[in-house]
N, C-alpha and C positions, 0 to 999 in steps of 0.2 A: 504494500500500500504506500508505502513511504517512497517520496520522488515519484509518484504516478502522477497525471496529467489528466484533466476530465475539460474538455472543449463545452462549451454553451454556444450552439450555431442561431444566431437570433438572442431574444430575451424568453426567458422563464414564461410561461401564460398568464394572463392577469385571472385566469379563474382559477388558476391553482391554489390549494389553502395553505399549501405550508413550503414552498419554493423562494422565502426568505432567507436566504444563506447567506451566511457572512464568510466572504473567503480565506480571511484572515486567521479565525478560528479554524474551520477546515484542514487550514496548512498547519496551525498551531496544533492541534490533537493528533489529525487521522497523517498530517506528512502530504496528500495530498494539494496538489496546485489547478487553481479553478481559474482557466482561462475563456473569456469571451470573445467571441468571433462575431461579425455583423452578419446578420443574416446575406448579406447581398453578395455576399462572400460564395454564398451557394446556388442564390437566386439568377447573378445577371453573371456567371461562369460556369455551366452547366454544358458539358462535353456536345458534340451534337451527336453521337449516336455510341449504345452501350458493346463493351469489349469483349472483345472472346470469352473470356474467362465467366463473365454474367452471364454470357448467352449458353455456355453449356453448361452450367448448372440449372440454370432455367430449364433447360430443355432435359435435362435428368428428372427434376422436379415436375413438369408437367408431363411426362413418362406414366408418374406412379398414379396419375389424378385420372380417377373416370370419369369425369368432364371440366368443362371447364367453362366460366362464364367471361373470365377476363379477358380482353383481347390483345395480341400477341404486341401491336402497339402501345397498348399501354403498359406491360408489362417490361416493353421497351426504356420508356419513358422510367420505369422506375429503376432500370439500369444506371439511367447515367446520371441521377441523384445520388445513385449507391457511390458510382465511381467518384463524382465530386466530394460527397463527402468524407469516401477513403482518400483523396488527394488532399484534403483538406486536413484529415488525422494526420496523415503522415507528413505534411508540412510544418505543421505546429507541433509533432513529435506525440500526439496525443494518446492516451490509453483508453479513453472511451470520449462518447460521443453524445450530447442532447441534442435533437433539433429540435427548432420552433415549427410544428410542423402546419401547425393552421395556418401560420403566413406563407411558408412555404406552398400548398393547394393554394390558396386567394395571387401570389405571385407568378402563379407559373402553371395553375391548372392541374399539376402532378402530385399528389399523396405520398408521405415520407413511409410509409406504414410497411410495404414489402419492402423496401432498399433497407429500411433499418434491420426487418429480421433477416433480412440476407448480411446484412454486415453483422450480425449477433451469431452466426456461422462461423466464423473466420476466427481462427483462433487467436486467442490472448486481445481479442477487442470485446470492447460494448458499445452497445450503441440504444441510447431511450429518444423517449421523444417529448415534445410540449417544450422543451425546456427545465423539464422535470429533473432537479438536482437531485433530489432524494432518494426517489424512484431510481436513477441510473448511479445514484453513489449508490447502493442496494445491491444492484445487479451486479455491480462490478468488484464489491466485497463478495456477495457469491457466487462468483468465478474464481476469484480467487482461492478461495475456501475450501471448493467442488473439484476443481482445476478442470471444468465445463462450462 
């Protein structure tokens, strides 16, 4: 935990009740460092089209589904959210990851919702969303915990 790295892509939800965190404390108990990124960060740099490596997981994944309602474009589309946002981790050197995901849909039409649990896949990351600090400090102690 100590020396890990938790990204904020956007700001925390304003309906969230308890994503008042003070970073300072954070770093002071748990070691951890709470860095914020601006949302636009993700919004107006978004790859134009998703990478090998999403495409055939995706396509492993829709393999095992006896149907499927989403369509392959938008499944697309959440490709290269996933990819910016991993360019984004590993820019900032990140161990996990919140996005603000309601601006992200209102900005750009696309839902963070599969890019996230596709980067919650990849080993030694997390990835929440909303902006939700708690929630993804949570998740990310257990992974660590689990070592899943």
């Amino acid at each position: 935990m100590k020396k890990s790295k938790l990204g904020i892509i956007g700001e925390p939800s304003s309906w969230l009740i308890a994503s008042g965190i003070d970073p300072k404390l954070v770093k002071e108990r748990w070691g951890m460092e709470i860095s914020n990124i601006p949302i636009e960060e993700l919004t107006t740099k978004l790859p134009s089209k998703a990478g090998i490596d999403f495409i055939k997981h995706v396509s492993n994944f829709q393999s095992c589904a006896s149907s499927q309602t989403v369509s392959d474009e938008e499944i697309a589309k959440a490709g290269i959210v996933a990819e910016r946002v991993a360019a984004i981790s590993e820019d900032n050197k990140l161990d996990a990851v919140s996005v603000q995901c309601f601006t992200l849909l209102m900005d750009t039409g696309i839902s963070g919702c599969f890019s996230l649990s596709y980067l919650n896949d990849v080993d030694n990351f997390v990835a929440g969303c909303e902006g939700d600090i708690p929630a993804t400090f949570t998740m990310f102690l257990s992974k660590l915990l689990t070592g899943t």
